[in-house]
N, C-alpha and C positions, 0 to 999 in steps of 0.2 A: 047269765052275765051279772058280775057283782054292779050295785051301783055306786058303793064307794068302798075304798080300800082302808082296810084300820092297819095295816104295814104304818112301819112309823116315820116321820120327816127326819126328828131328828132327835139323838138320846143322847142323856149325860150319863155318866158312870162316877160318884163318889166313894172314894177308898178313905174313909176314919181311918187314922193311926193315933194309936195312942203317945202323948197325951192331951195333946193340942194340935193335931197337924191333919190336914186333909187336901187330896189329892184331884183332879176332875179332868176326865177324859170326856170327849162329845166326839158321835158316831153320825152317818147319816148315807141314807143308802146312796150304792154307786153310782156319778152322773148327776144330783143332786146339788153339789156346792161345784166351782163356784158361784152358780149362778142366785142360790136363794142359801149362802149361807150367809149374811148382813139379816135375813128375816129367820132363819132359823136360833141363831145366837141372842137375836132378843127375845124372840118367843119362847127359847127352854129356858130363859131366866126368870122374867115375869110368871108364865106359866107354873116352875116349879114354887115360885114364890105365892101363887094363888094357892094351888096344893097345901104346900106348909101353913098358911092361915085357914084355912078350913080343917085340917087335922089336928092343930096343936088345942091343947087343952087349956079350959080358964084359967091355969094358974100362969101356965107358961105365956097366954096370950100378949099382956103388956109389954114381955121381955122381946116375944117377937115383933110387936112394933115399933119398938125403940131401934132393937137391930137392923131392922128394915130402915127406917126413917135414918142413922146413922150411915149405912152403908149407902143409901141413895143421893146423900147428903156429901159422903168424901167423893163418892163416882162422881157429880155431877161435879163437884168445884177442884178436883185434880186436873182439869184439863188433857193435856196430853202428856203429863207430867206420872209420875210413878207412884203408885197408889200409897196411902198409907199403912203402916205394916199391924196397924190397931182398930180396923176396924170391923172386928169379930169378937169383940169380950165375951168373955164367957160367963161374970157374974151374975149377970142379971137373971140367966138359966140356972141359978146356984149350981154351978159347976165350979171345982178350983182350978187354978192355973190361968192360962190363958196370956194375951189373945189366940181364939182360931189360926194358925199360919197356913195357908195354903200353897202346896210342897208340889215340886214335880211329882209325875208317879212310881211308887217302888214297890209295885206289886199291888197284890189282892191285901186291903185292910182287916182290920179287926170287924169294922160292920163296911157294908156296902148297901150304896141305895144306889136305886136307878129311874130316871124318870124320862118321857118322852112327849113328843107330840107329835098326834095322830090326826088326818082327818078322818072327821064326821059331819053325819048331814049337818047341814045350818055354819061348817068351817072346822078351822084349827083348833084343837082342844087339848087342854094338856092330862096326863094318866100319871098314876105308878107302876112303874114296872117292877122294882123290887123295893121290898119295904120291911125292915127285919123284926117291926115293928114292938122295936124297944122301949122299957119304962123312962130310957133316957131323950132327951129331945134330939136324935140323931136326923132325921127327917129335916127339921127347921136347923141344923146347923150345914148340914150337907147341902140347904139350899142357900145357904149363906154364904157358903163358900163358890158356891158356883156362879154367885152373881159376881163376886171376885174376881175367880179367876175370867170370866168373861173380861169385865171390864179392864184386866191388867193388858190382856191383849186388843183393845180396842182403841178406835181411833176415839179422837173429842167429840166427835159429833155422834158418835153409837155410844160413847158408855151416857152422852146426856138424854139420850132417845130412852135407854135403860132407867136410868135414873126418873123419867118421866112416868116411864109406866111402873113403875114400883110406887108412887105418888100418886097413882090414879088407882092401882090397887090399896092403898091405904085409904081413899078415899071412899072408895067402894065401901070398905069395910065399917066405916065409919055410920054408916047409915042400913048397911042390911047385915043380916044374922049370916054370922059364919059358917052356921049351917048350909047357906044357899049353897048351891052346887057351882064348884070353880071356873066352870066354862065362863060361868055369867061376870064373875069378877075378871075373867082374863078379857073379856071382852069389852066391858067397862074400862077397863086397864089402858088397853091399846088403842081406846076412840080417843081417851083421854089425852092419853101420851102424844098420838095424831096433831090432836087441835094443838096443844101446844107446842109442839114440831111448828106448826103452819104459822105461828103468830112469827118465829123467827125467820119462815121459808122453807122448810125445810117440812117432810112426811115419813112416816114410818116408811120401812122396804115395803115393796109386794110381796105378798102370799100370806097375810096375816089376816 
């Protein structure tokens, strides 16, 4: 008998198109939502967002805490209102064009990543499932987009839950090495995002 199952809770699928556009499907086995898709939808955001800071490299790092910090910043103060349509630049990645637009989906992209979360002992842990692992920052912009598109379809009170634990993961970071392993920052993340849920009334979903 196994004692826990590495099957995944619940996975994103990002389609890149070139030259700014990116696309994000979320899967989750059958019977699963609706009952823990509120804790799944936060957990593959923050989660991939721990991933992408642990993988991105020193030069790209500042860009992705700015973009982080910016995005968790428009999520948390659009209310239930309609997201902004700028908040994915691409300069800071020395990328030209831009912003990021996150598009419905029209097919297989030019790169595709995929990320999930999985239980393991000790909880919820977030992986790569595919990773094309390009000299360009596609990883950190794919999870960019995913906190987006999350949050477009989100009530006020989950993209502020999101926005919390993106702020608890920047905090993490702020004090341990990027190298630590993501489990620990996604879990830092979500105690964080918790308490400050609780000072308004309010608690992350269950199964985090």
């Amino acid at each position: 008998m196994k004692l826990f199952s590495r099957s995944f809770l619940v996975r994103a699928r990002v389609s890149l198109y070139p030259p700014a556009r990116a696309a994000v499907l979320l899967d989750a086995p059958e019977g699963r939502w609706p009952e823990h898709q509120a804790a799944d939808r936060y957990g593959i955001g923050v989660g991939m967002s721990a991933l992408a800071c642990n993988r991105t490299n020193d030069r790209r790092w500042p860009a992705m805490q700015a973009a982080l910090q910016d995005v968790a910043s428009g999520i948390a103060t659009s209310g239930s209102d309609p997201l902004p349509g700028d908040l994915i630049p691409l300069a800071g990645f020395e990328l030209p064009g831009g912003p990021l637009r996150v598009v419905p989906h029209e097919g297989e992209g030019r790169t595709e990543v995929e990320a999930e979360l999985v239980k393991a002992p000790g909880g919820v842990v977030p992986r790569i499932k595919v990773d094309p692992k390009s000299a360009a920052p596609t990883f950190e912009l794919a999870t960019l987009a995913t906190l987006v598109a999350l949050a477009a379809d989100a009530r006020a009170e989950e993209r502020l839950a999101l926005a919390f634990g993106i702020e608890g993961l920047l905090a993490w970071y702020r004090e341990a090495q990027r190298g630590s392993p993501p489990r620990d920052a996604f879990r830092f993340a979500n105690a964080h995002a918790d308490d400050r849920l609780r000072e308004i009334g309010r608690t992350l979903p269950e199964g985090l």
